[in-house]
N, C-alpha and C positions, 0 to 999 in steps of 0.2 A: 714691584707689585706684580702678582698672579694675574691681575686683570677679573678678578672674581666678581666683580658686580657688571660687568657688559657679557660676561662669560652665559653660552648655552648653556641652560638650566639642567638640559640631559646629559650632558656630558660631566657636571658638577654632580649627579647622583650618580651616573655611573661609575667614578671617581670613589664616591665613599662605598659605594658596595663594593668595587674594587677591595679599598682599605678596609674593611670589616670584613669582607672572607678570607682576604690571605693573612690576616692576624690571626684569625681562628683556626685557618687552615695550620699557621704556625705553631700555635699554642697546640693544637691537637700533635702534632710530628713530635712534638716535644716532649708530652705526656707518652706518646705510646711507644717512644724507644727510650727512654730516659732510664738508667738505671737505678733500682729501689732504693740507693743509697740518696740519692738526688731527687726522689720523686714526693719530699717532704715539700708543703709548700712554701715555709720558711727557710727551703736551704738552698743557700745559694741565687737569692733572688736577683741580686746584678747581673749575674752572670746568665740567670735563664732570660734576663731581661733585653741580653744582648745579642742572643740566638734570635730569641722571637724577633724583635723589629729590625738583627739585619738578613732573615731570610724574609720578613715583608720590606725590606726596602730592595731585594732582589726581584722579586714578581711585578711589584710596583715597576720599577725599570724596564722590567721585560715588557711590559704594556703601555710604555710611554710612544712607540713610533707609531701604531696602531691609533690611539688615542690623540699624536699630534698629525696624523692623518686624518683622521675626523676633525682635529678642530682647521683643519685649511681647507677643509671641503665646504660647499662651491668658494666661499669665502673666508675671511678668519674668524672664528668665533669668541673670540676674544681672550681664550688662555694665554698667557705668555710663554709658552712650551722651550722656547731659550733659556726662561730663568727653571724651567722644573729638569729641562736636562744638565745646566749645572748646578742644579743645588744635588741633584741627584745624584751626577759623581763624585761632586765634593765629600758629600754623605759615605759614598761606598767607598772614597779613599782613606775617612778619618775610621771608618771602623775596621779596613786595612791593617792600616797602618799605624794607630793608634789606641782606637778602642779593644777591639779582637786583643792583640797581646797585651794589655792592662789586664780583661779578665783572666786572659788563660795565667798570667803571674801569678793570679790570687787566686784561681782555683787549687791552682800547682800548691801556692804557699800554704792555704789554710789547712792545718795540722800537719804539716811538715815545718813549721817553724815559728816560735812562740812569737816572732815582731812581722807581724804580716805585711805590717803599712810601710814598715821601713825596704823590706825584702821585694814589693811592688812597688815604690818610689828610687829603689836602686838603679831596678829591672830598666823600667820605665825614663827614668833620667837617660839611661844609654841609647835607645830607640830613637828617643827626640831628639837625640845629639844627630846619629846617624843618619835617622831620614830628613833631619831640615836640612843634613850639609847636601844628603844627594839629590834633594828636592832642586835646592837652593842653585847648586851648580847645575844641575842637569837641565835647569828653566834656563839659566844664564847662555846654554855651551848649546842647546837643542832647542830653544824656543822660539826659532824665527823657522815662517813658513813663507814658500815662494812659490803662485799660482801663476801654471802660464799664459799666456795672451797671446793673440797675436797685433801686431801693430805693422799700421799703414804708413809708408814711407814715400812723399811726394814732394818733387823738386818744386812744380809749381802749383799754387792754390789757385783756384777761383772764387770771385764773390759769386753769392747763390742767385741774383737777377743777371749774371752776364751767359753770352751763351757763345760758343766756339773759342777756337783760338788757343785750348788748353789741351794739354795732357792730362787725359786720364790715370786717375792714381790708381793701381791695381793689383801694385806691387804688396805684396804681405811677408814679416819676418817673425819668427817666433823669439817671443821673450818672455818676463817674468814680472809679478809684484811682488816684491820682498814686503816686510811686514812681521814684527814682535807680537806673538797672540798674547792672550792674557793668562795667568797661572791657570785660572781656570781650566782652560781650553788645554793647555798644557799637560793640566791633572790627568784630565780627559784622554787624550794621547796617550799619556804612557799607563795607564791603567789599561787601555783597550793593548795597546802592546804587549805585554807582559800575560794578559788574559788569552792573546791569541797562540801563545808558548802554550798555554794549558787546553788550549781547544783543540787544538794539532795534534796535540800528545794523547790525551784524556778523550777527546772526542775522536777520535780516529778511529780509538781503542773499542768506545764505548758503540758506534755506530755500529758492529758486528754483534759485540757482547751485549748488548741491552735484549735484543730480539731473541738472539740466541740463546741466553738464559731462560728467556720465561719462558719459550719452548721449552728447552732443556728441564725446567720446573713442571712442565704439566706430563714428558714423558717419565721422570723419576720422581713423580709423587708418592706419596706413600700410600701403601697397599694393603691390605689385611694379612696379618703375620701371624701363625700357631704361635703355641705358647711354645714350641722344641724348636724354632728358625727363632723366636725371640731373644731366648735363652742363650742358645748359639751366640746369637750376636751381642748379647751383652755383657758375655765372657768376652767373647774377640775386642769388645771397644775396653772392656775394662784392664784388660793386658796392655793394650795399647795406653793409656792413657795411666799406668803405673808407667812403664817403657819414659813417655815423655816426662813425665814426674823430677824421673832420675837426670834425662837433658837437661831440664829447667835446673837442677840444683848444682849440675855441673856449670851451668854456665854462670849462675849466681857468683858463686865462686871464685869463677875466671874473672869476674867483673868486678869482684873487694880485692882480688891478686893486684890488678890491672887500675885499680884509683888510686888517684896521687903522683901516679907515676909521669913522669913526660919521657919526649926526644923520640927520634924518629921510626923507630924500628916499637916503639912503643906505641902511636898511631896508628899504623897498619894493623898493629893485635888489636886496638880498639875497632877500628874500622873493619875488619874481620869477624868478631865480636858481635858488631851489630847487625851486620848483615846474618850471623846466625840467630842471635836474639830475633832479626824479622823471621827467619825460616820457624823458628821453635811458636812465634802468635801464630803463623800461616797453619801449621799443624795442631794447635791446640785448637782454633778456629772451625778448621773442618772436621777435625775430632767431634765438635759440637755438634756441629750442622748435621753431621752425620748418626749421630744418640740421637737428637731433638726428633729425626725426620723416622727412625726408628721406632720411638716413643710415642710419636703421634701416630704410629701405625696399630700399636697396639693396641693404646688410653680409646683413639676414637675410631678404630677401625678402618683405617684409610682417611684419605683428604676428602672432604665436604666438594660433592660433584660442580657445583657453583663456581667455587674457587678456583675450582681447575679449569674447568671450562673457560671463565675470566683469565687467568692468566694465558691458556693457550691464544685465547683471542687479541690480547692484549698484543702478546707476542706476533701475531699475524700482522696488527696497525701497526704497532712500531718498525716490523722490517717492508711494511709497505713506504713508510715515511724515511725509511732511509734510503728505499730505491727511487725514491720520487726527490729526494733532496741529491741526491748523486750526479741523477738524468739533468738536474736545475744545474748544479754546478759545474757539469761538464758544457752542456751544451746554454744554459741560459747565462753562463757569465766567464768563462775560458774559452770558447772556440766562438768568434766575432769574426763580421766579414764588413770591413769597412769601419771599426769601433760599433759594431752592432753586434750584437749577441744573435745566435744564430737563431735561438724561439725563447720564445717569452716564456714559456711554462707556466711556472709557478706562478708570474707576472702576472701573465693575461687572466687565470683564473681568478685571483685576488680584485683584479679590474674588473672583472665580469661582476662578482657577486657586490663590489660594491657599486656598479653600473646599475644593476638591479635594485637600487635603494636599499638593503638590506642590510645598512652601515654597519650594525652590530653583530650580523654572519660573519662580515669579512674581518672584523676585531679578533671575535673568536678561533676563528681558523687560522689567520696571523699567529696569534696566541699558543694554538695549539704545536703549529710546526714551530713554533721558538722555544716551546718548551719542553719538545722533543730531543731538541739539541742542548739544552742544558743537562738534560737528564741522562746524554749519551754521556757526556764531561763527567759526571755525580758516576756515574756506573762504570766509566773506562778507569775513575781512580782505582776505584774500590778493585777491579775485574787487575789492571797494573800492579797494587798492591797483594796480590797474592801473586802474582809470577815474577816479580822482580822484588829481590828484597835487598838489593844496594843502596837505595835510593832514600827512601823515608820509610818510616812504621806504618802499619796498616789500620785505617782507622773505620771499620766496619759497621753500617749501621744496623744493629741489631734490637729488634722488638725487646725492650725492656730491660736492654743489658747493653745500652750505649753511655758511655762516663761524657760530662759534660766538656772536656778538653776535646775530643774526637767531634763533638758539636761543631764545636770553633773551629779546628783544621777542617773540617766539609765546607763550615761558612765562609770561610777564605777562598776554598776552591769555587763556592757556588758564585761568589761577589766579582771573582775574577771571571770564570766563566760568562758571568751576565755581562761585564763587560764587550767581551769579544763578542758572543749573540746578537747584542746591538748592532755592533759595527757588523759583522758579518750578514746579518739582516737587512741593512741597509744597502749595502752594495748590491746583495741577491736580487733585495726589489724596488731598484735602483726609480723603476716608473713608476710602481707603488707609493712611492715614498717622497714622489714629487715635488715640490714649493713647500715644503715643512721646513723648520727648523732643526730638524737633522740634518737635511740635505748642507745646511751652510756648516754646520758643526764638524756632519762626520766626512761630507763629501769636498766642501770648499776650505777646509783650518787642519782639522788633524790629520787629514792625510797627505798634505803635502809640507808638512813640518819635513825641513831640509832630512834631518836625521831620518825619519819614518816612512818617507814616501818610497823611498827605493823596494822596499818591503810589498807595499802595496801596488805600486806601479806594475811592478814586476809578477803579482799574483803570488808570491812566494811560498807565503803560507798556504794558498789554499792547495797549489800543485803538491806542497809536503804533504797537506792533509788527507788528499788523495792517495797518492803513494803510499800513506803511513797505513790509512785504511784500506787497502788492498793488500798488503805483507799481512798486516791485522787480520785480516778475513780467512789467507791461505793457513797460516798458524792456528787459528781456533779452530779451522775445518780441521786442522788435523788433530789436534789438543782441544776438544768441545770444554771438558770438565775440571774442574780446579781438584788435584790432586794434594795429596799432603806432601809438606817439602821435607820430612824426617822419616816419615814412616810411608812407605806406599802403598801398603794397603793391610788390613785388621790382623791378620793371620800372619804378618810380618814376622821374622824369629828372632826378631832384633832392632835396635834403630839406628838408623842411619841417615846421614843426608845425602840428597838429591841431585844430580847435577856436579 
């Protein structure tokens, strides 16, 4: 049971307004990058179905610590925030791990192959084999956690009416409770594990590039163009983009040579392959970006002063929120003097405005630094994805020209992502986050699962995350701009790759 009939009445509305804006907020992100081929409202309705509630079951999550911090304030208010944090992961694991690659099957299948259900029941049968075996084992081989204690060790006792004559017990030894969590708790665990691989990566990335893009967008907005600089450059993009025509058909090519084929020296050409097939999306990409941004210079005469203005600003909060989450994470949760954090920061101010009764300030502004950090994750892929192209294909989100597979591959990244934010959140605000049901979740079970605590103990991730973000920082100061990875610039006499 939710506990919904003892449960504060304000906190049960602001729950559904919760749930009715970030559905709409869903359904709106979906409509406005969705490509025209998919923007029928009959096409593809599972699949848009699965976007939309699991980027609201994302938001929803990200405002559950916030929200089970309210309900423990002064006392419990009656939610059962234990069962909404695992049904919560449960939820973000099945569509993981289950639902997410069911639709992207049948996106993939529909008109590539006349038995759909069979070609998504094939898919699908091999997943379920896979992840219950490594569910199943990895609950078995990693699912006991051991919290330590310290315990009193005294030769002799006293009853509590005698008085003298005894030794004082004063002696203390450290040890452990061992204990098998539940799968749940489990789920939990390695979902946030797995998600902190992509925060470290993704968000290290994105904490530089998110700022510095939308600066970078308000100083190379577009500008009013004669019609002889228009011209100019729409020969130069159009040479260019025959130029990559001829890559793409070469590489087609290489890729019917190269199917069917196996054995070892035939992998590496595949794997070579792909990594230029990313190089050749990276270049068609910015090819784009770079017409589009010409186009709008002409059609509307420059960018709408609004816009730019909002973006530079934009850009100004967001690197204020990463100097202010940096300062937290060096000094309010890495450098301790006695297992105290050296200043509270971020702590104390979240304490203050909710000291001040103003429970739903301190919601909000939780809110907003959490989702700060999801959005460094969402924009370090994208920003990774155009300079590394070994790795995965680049899934861009673009206004009205995003295919619904690229949905999916974000929504994996975002699910994972909100994972880690959690935890990461929680640690940050460690007194924040006091007597809630996080605190036993994320602070007393998943983090000292034998296997995962070393991790955490040790700070691991967060020292990488730093690290990764300061390499991150000195590289983009030098390389601000995403260049193309075939052609380097319009007037090129030729194509070539990069690197």
């Amino acid at each position: 049971s939710f506990g919904l009939a003892a449960m504060d009445w304000f906190i049960l509305i602001f729950l559904f307004v919760c749930i009715f804006t970030f559905l709409a907020t869903s359904v709106k992100l979906l409509v406005h990058f969705e490509q025209p081929e998919d923007a029928h409202l009959k096409s593809h309705v599972l699949v848009k179905l699965v976007v939309i509630f699991g980027l609201t079951l994302a938001w929803m999550t990200m405002i559950l610590l916030p929200i089970d911090v309210w309900n423990s304030r002064p006392t419990d208010r009656g939610l059962d925030m234990d069962t909404c944090w695992q049904v919560a992961f449960v939820l973000i694991g099945l569509w993981i791990f289950l639902i997410i690659p069911c639709a992207t099957f049948y996106y993939e299948a529909d008109g590539a192959t006349d038995n759909v259900k069979c070609y998504v029941f094939r898919h699908m049968l091999f997943v379920i084999i896979v992840v219950g075996l490594l569910l199943g084992i990895g609950f078995g081989l990693l699912g006991t956690a051991s919290i330590p204690i310290q315990s009193i060790h005294c030769g002799v006792w006293l009853d509590g009416d005698s008085a003298g004559g005894g030794q004082v017990c004063s002696e203390k030894q450290e040890s452990s409770i061992s204990f098998q969590v539940s799968f749940q708790i489990f789920l939990t665990a390695l979902l946030g594990f797995i998600g902190w691989f992509c925060f470290v990566l993704f968000g290290g990335v994105g904490f530089t590039a998110l700022p510095m893009d939308l600066i970078l967008g308000f100083i190379d907005r577009p500008r009013p163009v004669s019609p002889v600089e228009y011209n100019m450059k729409k020969n130069a993009y159009g040479n260019r983009a025959q130029e990559l025509m001829v890559v793409g058909n070469s590489l087609k090519e290489r890729e019917k040579e190269l199917e069917g084929k196996k054995g070892f020296a035939i992998r590496r050409q595949k794997k070579k392959l792909t990594t230029e097939l990313n190089k050749f999306k990276q270049a068609v990409l910015v090819l784009e970006e770079d017409w589009e941004t010409v186009k709008r210079a002409k059609e509307n005469k420059g960018e709408n002063a609004l816009l730019s203005i909002s973006r530079l600003a934009l850009g100004v909060i967001t690197a204020i929120l990463t100097l202010l989450w940096t300062i937290h994470i060096v000094f309010g949760i890495l450098i301790t003097i006695n297992g105290v954090p050296l200043l509270g920061f971020l702590n104390v101010l979240l304490e203050a405005i909710e000291d001040s009764g103003v429970q739903v300030m301190a919601t909000l502004v939780f809110a907003a630094l959490n989702f700060h950090l999801l959005a460094c994750v969402v924009k370090g892929c994208f920003k990774f994805g155009m300079r590394v192209f070994c790795l995965f294909p680049i899934h861009p989100m673009r206004v009205g020209d995003t295919p619904l597979n690229s949905f999916l591959f974000n929504l994996v990244l975002i699910l994972f992502g909100t994972c880690a934010v959690v935890m990461f959140s929680h640690e940050a605000f460690r007194d924040f986050s006091r007597l809630t049901a996080a605190d036993v979740i994320f602070g007393a079970q998943t983090r000292h699962l034998d296997f995962f605590k070393v991790f955490y103990q040790n700070n691991v991730f967060l020292f990488t995350f730093l690290v990764w973000s300061v390499v991150t920082l000195i590289y983009l100061l030098c390389k601000p701009r995403d260049e193309s990875a075939l052609l380097p610039n319009p007037s090129s006499g030729g194509v070539k790759a990069k690197g």
